[in-house]
ZAMARGU-4260 file (C-alpha; in steps of 0.2 Angstrom, whole numbers, plus 5000, padded with zeros to 4 digits):
<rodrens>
0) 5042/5122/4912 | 5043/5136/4922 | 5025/5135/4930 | 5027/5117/4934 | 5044/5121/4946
5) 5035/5135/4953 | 5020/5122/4958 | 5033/5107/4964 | 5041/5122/4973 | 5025/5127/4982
10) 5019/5109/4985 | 5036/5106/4996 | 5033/5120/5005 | 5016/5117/5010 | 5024/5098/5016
15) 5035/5105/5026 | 5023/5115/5035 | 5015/5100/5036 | 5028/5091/5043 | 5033/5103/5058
20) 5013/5098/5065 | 5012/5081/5059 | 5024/5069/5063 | 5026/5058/5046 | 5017/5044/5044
25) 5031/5033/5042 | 5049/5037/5044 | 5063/5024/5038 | 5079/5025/5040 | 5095/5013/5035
30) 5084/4998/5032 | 5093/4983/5026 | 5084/4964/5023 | 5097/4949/5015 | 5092/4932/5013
35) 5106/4921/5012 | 5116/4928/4997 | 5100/4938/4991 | 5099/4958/4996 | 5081/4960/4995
40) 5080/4980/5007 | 5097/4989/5002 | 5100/5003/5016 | 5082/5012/5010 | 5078/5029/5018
45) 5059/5033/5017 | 5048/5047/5023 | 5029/5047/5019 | 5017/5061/5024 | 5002/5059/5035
50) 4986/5061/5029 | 4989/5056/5011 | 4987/5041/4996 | 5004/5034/4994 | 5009/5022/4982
55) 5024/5011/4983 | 5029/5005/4965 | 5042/4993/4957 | 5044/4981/4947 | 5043/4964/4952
60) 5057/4957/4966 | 5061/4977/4968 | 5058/4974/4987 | 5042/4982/4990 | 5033/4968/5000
65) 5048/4964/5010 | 5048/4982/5013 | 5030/4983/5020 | 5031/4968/5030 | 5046/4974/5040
70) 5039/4994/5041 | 5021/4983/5047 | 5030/4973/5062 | 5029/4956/5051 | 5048/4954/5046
75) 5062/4959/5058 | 5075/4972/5049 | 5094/4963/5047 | 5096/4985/5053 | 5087/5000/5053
80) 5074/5011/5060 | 5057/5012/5058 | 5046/5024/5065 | 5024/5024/5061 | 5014/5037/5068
85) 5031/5043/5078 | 5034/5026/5088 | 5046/5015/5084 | 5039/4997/5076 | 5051/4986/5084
90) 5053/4994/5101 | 5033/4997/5103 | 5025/4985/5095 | 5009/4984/5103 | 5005/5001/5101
95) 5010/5003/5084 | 5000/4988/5077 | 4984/4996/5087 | 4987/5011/5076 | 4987/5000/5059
100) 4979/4990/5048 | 4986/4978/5035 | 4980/4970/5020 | 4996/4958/5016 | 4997/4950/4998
105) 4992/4933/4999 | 4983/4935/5013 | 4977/4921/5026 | 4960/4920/5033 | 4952/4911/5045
110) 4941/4903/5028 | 4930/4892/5038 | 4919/4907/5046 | 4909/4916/5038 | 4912/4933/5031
115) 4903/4939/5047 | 4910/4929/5059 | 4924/4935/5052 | 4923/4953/5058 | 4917/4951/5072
120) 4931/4941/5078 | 4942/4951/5072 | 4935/4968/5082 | 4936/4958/5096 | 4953/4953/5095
125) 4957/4971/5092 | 4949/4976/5109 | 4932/4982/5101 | 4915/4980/5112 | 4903/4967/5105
130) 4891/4982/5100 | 4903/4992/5092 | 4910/4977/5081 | 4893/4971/5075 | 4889/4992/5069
135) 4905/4993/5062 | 4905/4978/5052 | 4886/4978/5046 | 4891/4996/5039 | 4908/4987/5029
140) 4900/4973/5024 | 4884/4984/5017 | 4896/4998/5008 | 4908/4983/5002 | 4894/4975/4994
145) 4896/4959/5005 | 4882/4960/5013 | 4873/4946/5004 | 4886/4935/5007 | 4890/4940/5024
150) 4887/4921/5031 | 4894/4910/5016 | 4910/4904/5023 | 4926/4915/5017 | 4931/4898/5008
155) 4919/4901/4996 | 4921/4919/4993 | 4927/4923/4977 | 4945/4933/4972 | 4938/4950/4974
160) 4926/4947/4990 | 4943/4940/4999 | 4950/4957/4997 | 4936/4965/5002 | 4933/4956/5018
165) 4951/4957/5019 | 4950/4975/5019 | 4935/4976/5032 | 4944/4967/5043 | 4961/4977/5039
170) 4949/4993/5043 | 4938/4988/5056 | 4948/4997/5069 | 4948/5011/5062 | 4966/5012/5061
175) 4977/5029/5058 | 4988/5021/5043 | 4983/5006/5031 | 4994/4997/5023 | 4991/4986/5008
180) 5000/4976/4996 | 4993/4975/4979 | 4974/4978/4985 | 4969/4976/4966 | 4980/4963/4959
185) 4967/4949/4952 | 4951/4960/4958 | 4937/4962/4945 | 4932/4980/4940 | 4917/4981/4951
190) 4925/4974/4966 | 4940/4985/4962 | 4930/5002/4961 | 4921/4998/4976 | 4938/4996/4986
195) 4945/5012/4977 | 4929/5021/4984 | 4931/5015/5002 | 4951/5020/5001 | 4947/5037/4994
200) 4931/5040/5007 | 4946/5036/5021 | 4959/5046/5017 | 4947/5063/5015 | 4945/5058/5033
205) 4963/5060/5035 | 4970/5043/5038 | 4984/5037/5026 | 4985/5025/5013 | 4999/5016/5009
210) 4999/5004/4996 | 5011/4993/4985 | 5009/4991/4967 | 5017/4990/4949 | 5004/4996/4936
215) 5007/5014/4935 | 4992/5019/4929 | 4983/5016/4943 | 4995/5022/4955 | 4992/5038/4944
220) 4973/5041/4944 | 4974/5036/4964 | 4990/5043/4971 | 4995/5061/4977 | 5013/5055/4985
225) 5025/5040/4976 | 5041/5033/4981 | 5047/5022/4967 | 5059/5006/4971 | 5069/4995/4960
230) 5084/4981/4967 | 5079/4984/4984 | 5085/5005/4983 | 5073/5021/4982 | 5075/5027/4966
235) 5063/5044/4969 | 5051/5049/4981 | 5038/5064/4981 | 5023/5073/4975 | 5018/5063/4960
240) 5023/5081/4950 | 5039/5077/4957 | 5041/5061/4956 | 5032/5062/4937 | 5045/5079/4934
245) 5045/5080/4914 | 5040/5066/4908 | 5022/5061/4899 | 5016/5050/4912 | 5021/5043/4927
250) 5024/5026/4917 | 5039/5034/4908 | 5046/5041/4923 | 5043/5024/4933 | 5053/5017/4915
255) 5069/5029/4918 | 5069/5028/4934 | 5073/5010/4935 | 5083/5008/4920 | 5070/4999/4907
260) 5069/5014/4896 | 5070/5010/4879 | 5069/4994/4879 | 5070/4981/4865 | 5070/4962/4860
265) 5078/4966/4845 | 5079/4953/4835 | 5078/4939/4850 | 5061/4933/4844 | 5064/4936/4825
270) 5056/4917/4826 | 5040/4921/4836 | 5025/4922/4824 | 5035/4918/4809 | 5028/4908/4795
275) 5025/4888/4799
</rodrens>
């Protein structure tokens, strides 16, 4: 017990000298979303290190996309602050969408070009020179494994290449923060260790990863920082020691933390699987 305070202890102070450099990589404060009669963002304060793998987790309605979409410049805050790389989002937009790249849930492509054409007018759009575009998305396609698909139209592409020419194009700019909201959800293994490679190979580089999810485990084997939301509050945010404190895993802290610990259907379903 007493080793694991003394590490949590020594990991905050190494943030903090982090922080006094480098500004965080987001900073939220007071940031409040309704719809109609529905309080979907409840006052949250965030602040996530640069430089690191963050994983935003809650179950689902907790608020998380709603979250992303207004700290990304898509949804405008009901109030708050948000501040990315040190600008604010809303008063410098411009500049903070140059520094960023976004892989939104659901995500819209332009489905009737081809995986390449894709890119490249996405890099252009971004400002990119012609050459540069073409280098930079022959290297994404090849080391996301779309090359052989790279001029099949993106309506034909499956679950898992949508992501990853989702996230070529999310990354193409090479942006200082990415942002993306359940990267994995419906993506086969293969696709999905070939995204988890490209993630990890950018954040050694120092960017920042930050990235919505509710399936702990992964958020675990990925994540070195986690801010945990349930009901549209943050219930906890830190080092994953921190965050994971005493418990086993991070699963069962995720469970106490937003009140489903313990559990049980009780006798509910006493009818389900019964004899016919």
């Amino acid at each position: 017990m007493a080793d694991r305070r003394d590490t949590d202890r020594a990991e905050q102070a190494v943030e903090a000298d982090a922080s006094r450099v480098t500004p965080p990589a987001v900073r939220v404060e007071g940031l409040w979303k309704r719809f109609g009669e529905q309080t979907a963002v409840a006052g949250i304060d965030l602040e996530l290190p640069a430089g690191k793998f963050i994983g935003l987790v809650g179950p689902n309605g907790a608020g998380k996309t709603t979250t992303l979409s207004m700290v990304t410049g898509l949804l405008r805050p009901d109030m708050g602050r948000i501040e990315v790389g040190g600008r604010d989002v809303w008063r410098d937009p411009v500049e903070v969408k140059s520094r960023i790249g976004v892989l939104p849930e659901g995500l819209r492509l332009f489905e009737r070009l081809s995986g390449r054409e894709l890119l490249g007018y996405t890099g252009r759009l971004r400002g990119l020179p012609g050459p540069e575009t073409d280098s930079r998305a022959t290297q994404l396609l090849d080391v996301l494994d779309l090359a052989g698909a790279q001029h099949k139209l993106v309506v034909d592409y499956s679950t898992g290449m949508r992501k990853k020419i989702g996230l070529a194009a999310a990354l193409l700019h090479n942006p200082e923060v990415l942002f993306l909201d359940e990267p994995f959800e419906g993506v086969d293994p293969v696709s999905a260790q070939t995204i988890r490679g490209v993630l990890e190979r950018y954040t050694r580089s120092g960017a920042t990863v930050i990235f919505s999810s509710h399936v702990m485990e992964l958020v675990e084997s990925l994540c070195d920082w986690v801010a945990v939301m349930a009901a549209g509050r943050i219930r906890s945010q830190g080092t994953l020691a921190q965050v994971r404190g005493d418990a086993h895993s991070l699963q069962d802290a995720f469970l106490e933390l937003v009140g489903a610990g313990g559990r049980d259907s009780g006798d509910a379903l006493d009818w389900l699987g019964g004899t016919r």
